[in-house]
C-alpha positions in Angstrom: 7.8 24.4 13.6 4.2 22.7 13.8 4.4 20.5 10.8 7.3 18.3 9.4 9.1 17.6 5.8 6.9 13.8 6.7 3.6 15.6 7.3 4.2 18.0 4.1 5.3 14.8 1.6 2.0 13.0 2.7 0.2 16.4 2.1 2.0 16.6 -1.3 0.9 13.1 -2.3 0.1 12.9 -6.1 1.1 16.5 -6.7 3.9 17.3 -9.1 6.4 19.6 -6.6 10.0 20.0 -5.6 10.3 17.4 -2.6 12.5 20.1 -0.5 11.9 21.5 3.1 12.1 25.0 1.7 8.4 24.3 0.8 7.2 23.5 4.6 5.5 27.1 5.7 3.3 26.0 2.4 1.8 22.9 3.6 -2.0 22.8 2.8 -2.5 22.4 6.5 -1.1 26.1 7.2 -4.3 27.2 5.8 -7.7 28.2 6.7 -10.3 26.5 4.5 -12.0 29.5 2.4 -15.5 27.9 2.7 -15.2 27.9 6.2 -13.8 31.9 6.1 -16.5 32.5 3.9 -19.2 31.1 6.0 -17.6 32.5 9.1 -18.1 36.4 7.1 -21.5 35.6 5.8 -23.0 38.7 6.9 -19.6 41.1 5.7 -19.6 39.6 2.2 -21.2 38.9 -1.0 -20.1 36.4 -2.9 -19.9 37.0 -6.3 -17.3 34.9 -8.2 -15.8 31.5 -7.1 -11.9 31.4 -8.7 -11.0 27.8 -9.4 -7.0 27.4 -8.8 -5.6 26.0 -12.1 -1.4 26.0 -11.0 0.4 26.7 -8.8 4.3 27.6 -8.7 6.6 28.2 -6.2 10.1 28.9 -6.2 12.9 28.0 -4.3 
């Protein structure tokens, strides 16, 4: 209920997707940014691969 089918189709902007509200709980904005998690567990982890997201599919 925090973001809106508006929000999520500016988030979506130049991004191939299905333009359906089924998709709003995966709005970009629903998640944390994993530099900041990683920074934030500095002294827990090691990094020692960085994974570069090539697709993404979701169905509906």
């Amino acid at each position: 209920k925090t973001f809106t089918h508006a929000q999520l189709r500016k988030a979506m902007a130049g991004i191939e997707w299905r333009d359906s509200a089924a998709f709003l709980d995966e709005i970009p904005a629903a998640y944390k940014d994993i530099d900041i998690v990683m920074a934030d567990a500095a002294d827990l982890v090691e990094i020692r691969h960085t994974l570069r997201q090539v697709v993404n599919v979701k169905g509906e």
